[in-house]
VEXDREN-2710 file (C-alpha; in Angstrom, 1 decimal):
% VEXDREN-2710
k/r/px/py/pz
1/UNK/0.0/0.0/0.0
2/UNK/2.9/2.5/0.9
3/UNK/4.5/1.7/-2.3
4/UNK/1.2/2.6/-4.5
5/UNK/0.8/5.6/-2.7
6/UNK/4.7/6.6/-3.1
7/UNK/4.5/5.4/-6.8
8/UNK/7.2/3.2/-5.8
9/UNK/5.0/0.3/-7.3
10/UNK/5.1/1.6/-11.0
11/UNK/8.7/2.5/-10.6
12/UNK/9.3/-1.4/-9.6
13/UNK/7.2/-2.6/-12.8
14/UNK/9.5/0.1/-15.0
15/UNK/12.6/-1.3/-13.7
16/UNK/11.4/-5.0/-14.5
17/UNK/10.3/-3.6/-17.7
18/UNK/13.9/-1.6/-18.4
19/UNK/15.4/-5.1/-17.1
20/UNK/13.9/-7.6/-19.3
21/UNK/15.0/-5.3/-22.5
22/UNK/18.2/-4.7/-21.3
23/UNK/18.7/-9.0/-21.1
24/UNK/17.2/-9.0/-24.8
25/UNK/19.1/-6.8/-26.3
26/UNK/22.2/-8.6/-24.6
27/UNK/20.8/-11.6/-26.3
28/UNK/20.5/-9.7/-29.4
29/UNK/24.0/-8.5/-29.1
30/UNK/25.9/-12.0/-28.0
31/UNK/23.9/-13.4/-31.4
32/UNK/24.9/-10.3/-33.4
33/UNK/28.2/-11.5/-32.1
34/UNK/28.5/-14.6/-32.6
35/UNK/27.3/-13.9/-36.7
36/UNK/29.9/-11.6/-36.7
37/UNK/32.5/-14.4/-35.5
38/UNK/31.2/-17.2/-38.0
39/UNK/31.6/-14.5/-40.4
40/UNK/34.5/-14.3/-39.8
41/UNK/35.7/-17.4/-39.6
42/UNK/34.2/-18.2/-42.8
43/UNK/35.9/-15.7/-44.4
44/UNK/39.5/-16.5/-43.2
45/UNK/38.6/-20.4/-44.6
46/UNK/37.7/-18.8/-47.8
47/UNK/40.1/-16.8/-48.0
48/UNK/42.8/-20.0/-47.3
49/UNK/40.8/-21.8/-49.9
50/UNK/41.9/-19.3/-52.4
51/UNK/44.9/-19.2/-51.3
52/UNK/45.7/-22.9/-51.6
53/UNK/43.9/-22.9/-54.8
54/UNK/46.6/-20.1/-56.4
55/UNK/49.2/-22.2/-55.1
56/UNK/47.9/-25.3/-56.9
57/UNK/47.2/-23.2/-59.7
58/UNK/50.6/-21.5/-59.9
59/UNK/52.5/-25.0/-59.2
60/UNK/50.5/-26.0/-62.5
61/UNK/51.6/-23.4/-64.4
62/UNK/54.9/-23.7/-63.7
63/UNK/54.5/-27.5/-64.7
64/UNK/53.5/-26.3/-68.1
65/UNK/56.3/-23.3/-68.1
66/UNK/58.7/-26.2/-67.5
67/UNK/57.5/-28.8/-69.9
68/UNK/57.7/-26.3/-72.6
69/UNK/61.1/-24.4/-71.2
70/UNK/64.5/-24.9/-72.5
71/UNK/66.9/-27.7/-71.3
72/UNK/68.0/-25.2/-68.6
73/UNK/65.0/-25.0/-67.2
74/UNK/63.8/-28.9/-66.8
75/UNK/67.3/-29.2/-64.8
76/UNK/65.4/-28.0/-61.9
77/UNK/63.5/-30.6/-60.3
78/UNK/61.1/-28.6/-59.0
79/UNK/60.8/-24.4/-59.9
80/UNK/57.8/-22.7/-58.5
81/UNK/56.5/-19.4/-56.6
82/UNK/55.6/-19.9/-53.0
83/UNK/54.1/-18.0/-50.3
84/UNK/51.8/-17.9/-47.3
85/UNK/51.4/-20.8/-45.1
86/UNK/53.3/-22.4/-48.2
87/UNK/56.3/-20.5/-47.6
88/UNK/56.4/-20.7/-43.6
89/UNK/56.5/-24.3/-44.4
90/UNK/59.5/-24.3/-46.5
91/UNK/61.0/-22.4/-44.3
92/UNK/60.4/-24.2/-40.9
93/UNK/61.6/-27.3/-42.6
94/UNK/64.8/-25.6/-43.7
95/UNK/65.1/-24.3/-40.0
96/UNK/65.0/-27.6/-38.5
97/UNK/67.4/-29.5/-40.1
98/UNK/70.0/-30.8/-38.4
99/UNK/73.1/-32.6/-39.0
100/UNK/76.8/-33.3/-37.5
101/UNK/79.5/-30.5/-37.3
102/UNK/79.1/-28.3/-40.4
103/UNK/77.7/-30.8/-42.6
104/UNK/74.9/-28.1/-44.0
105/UNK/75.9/-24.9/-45.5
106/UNK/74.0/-22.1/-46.6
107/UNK/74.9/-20.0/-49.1
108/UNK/72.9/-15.8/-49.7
109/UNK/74.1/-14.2/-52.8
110/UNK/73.7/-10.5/-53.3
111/UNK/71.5/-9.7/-56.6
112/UNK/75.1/-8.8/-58.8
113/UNK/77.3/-11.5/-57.3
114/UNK/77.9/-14.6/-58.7
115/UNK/76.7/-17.9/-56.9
116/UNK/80.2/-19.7/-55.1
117/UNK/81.2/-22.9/-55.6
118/UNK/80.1/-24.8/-52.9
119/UNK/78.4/-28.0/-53.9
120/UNK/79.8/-28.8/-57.5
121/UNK/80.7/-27.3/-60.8
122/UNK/77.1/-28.5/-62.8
123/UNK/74.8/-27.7/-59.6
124/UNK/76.5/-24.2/-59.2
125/UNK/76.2/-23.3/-63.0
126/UNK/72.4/-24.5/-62.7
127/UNK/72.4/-22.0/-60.1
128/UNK/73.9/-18.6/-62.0
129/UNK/71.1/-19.5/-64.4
130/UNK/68.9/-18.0/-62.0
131/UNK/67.9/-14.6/-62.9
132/UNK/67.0/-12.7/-59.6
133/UNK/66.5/-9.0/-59.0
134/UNK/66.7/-10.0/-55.1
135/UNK/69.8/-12.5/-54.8
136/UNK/69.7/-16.1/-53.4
137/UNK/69.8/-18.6/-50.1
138/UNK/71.3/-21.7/-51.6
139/UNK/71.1/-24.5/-48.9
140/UNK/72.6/-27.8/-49.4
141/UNK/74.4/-30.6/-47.4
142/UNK/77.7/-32.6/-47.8
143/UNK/75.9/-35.6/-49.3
144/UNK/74.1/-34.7/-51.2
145/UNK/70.2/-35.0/-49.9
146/UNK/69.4/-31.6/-50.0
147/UNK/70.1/-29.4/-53.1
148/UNK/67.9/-26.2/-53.1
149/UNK/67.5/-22.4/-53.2
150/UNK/64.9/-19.3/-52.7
151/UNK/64.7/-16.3/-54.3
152/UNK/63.7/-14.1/-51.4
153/UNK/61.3/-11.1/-51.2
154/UNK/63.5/-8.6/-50.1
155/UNK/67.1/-7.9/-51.6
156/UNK/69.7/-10.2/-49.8
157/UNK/72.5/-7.4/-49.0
158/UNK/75.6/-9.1/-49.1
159/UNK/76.9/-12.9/-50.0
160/UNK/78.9/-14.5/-47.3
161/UNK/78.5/-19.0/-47.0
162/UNK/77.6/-20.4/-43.6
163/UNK/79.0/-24.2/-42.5
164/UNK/77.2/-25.2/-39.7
165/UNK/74.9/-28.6/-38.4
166/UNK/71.8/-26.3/-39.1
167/UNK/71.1/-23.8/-42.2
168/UNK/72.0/-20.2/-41.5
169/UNK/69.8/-17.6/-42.8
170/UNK/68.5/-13.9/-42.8
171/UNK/64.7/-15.2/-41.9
172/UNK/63.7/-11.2/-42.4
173/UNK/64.6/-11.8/-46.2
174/UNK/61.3/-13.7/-46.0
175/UNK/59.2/-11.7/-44.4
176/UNK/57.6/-8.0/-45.6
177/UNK/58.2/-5.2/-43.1
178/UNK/55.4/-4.1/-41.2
179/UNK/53.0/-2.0/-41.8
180/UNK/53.7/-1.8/-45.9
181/UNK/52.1/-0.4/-48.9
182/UNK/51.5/-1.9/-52.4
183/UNK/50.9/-0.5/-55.7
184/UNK/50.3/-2.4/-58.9
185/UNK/50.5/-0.2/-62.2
186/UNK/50.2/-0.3/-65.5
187/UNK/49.7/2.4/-68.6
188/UNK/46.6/2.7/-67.6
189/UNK/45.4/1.1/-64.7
190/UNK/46.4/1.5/-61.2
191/UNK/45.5/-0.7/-57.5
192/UNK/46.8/0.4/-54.1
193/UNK/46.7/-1.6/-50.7
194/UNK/48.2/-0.8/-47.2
195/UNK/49.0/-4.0/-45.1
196/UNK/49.6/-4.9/-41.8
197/UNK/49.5/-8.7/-40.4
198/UNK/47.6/-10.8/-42.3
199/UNK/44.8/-8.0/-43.2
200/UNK/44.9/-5.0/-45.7
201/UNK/43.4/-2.2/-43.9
202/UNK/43.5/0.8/-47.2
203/UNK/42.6/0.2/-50.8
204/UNK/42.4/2.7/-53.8
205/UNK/42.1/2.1/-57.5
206/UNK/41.0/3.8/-60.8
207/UNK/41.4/3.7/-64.7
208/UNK/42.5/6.0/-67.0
209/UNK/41.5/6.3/-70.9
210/UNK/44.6/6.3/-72.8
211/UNK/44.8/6.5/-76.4
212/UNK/45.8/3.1/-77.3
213/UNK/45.0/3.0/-81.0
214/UNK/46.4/5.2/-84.1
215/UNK/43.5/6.5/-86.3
216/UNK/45.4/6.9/-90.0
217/UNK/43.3/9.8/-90.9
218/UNK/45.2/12.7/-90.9
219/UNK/47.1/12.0/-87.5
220/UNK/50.8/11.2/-87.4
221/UNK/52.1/8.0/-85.8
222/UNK/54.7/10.9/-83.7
223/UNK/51.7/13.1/-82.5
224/UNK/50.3/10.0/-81.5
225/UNK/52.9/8.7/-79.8
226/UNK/53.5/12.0/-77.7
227/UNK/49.6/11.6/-77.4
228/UNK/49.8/8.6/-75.9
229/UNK/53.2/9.4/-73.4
230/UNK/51.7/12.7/-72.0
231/UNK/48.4/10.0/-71.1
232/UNK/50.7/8.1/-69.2
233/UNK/52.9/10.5/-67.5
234/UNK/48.9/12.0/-66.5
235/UNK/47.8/8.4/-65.4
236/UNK/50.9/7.8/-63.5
237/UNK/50.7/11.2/-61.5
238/UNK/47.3/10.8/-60.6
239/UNK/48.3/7.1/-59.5
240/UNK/51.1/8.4/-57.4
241/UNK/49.2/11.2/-56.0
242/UNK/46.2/8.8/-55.2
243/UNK/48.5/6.3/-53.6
244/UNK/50.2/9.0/-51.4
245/UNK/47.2/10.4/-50.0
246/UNK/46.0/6.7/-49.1
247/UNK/49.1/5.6/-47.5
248/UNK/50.4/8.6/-45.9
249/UNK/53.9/8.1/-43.8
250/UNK/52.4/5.0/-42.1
251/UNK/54.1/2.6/-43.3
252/UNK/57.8/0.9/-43.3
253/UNK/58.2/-0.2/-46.7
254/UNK/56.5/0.4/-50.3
255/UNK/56.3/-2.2/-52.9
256/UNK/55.8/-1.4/-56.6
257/UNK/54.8/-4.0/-59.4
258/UNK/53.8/-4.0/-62.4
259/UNK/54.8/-2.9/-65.7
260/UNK/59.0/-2.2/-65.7
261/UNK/58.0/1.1/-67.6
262/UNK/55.1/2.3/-66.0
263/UNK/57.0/1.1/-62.7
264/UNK/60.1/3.4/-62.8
265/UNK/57.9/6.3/-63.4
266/UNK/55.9/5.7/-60.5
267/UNK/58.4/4.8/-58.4
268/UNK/60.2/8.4/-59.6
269/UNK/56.8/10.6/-59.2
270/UNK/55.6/8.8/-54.9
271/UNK/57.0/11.3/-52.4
272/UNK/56.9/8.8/-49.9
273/UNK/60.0/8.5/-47.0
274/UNK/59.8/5.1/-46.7
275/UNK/62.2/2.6/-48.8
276/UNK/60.5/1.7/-51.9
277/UNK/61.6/-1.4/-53.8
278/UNK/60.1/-2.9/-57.5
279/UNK/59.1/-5.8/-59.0
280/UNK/58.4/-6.5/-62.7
281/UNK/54.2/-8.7/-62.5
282/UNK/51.3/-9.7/-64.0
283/UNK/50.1/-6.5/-64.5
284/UNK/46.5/-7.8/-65.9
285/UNK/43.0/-7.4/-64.7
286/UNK/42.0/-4.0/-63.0
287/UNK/40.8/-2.8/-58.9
288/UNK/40.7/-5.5/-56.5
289/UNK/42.2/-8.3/-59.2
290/UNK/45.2/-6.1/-59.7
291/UNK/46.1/-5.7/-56.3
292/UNK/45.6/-9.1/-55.6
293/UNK/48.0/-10.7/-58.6
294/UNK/50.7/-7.8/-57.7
295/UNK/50.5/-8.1/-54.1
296/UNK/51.3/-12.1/-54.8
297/UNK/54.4/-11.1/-56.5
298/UNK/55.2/-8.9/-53.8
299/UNK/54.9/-11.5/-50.9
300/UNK/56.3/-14.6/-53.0
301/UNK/59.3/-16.6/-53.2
302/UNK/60.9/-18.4/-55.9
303/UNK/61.9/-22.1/-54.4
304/UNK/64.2/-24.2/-57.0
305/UNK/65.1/-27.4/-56.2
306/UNK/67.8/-29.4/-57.5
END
């Protein structure tokens, strides 16, 4: 009775009330929630799906490459592009070998040097075949078992041979700095990411119209081509002005692939402090595509086996 007449009643029913949606929207949230995480989840497996699919799909192609190549190339037992949870197994496997008193050596080759002459006159020629932009880790043993090299991601900065019971190597060579940037161009299409960890967490694109074809009528095959070079030099400053507004001074490293051409001038036009290193891709397909293939090239390494 001294509630009613305080209103204390009501103000009881109110807080029930206020209770009961507080619990439902908790419910709401915690399955909001766990969506979110199945999500997720479902995306990280599709994303390794693809992942493992390129890999198969880049194995095959080197197959064919191969099976078509020259002599030279079919000495390799095994030539292919890895990366990912590919490449961290490569790696572990080269990490824990182990062997007796400095039975394994490891070999990393600066981009100009030649490869020494540590396991035999035919297996190091096979080797100074290799054309890499980055240099080389050449790890084999004294018998024999283990013949095989990677073309890292980043530049190897110096040669120097290891002889140890376990391979000796720069494991940084192998792995991108974090945060870093990307940008995949060609004449006239241009992708930009920023990365950090396994996620990308900035994306630009666009495309330009260049004049790609000569029309006979009255135009010159020189006006065209200056035409078609101030297009360029246009697509690439937009690119490079894009790109620094995306990426800012955020970010440790920047990667540019692509077209060598288009490349340089990029590379020459981005005002951007941090080291910038390039790489000649597949420079096809346009936006997310793009970004995906050059990015690939960007995080890849080339594993030969002998």
């Amino acid at each position: 009775m001294l509630d009613d007449l305080l209103g204390r009643t009501a103000l009881k029913h109110r807080i029930e009330e206020l209770e009961d949606e507080v619990e439902s929207l908790e419910e709401r949230l915690s399955a909001e929630e766990r969506r979110r995480k199945e999500a997720v989840t479902e995306k990280q497996e599709a994303d390794r799906r693809v992942n493992r699919l390129e890999d198969k799909t880049e194995e095959l192609r080197d197959r064919l490459e191969r099976a078509g190549g020259d002599e030279d190339d079919r000495s390799f037992r095994l030539a292919r592009s890895v990366r990912g949870d590919g490449l961290n197994d490569v790696l572990e496997l080269l990490s824990s070998a182990r062997s007796g008193e400095e039975a394994l050596t490891t070999v990393s080759v600066a981009p100009d040097d030649r490869v020494p002459d540590e396991f035999g006159t035919e297996t190091t020629a096979l080797l100074r075949r290799v054309d890499s932009d980055r240099g080389l880790v050449v790890f084999g043993d004294d018998v024999g078992v283990v013949r095989a090299a990677l073309a890292p991601p980043l530049v190897a900065d110096g040669t120097r041979v290891e002889h140890a019971d376990r391979f000796v190597f720069d494991r940084s060579l192998f792995e991108l700095p974090q945060p870093y940037a990307v940008a995949v161009v060609r004449s006239d299409e241009y992708a930009g990411g920023v990365y950090n960890g396994d996620g990308r967490v900035g994306f630009s694109s666009f495309s330009s119209d260049i004049m790609s074809k000569h029309s006979k009528g009255g135009y010159s095959q020189s006006r065209f081509e200056r035409g078609h070079d101030e297009d360029v030099k246009e697509h690439v400053r937009e690119a490079a002005e894009m790109f620094e507004e995306m990426v800012g001074n955020g970010v440790e490293h920047v990667f540019v692939a692509g077209e060598k051409r288009v490349v340089r001038r990029f590379t020459d036009e981005v005002g951007i402090s941090a080291p910038v290193s390039e790489r000649t891709a597949d420079a096809t397909g346009e936006g997310e595509q793009l970004l995906r293939r050059g990015h690939d090239s960007v995080r890849s390494a080339r594993l030969y086996v002998i």
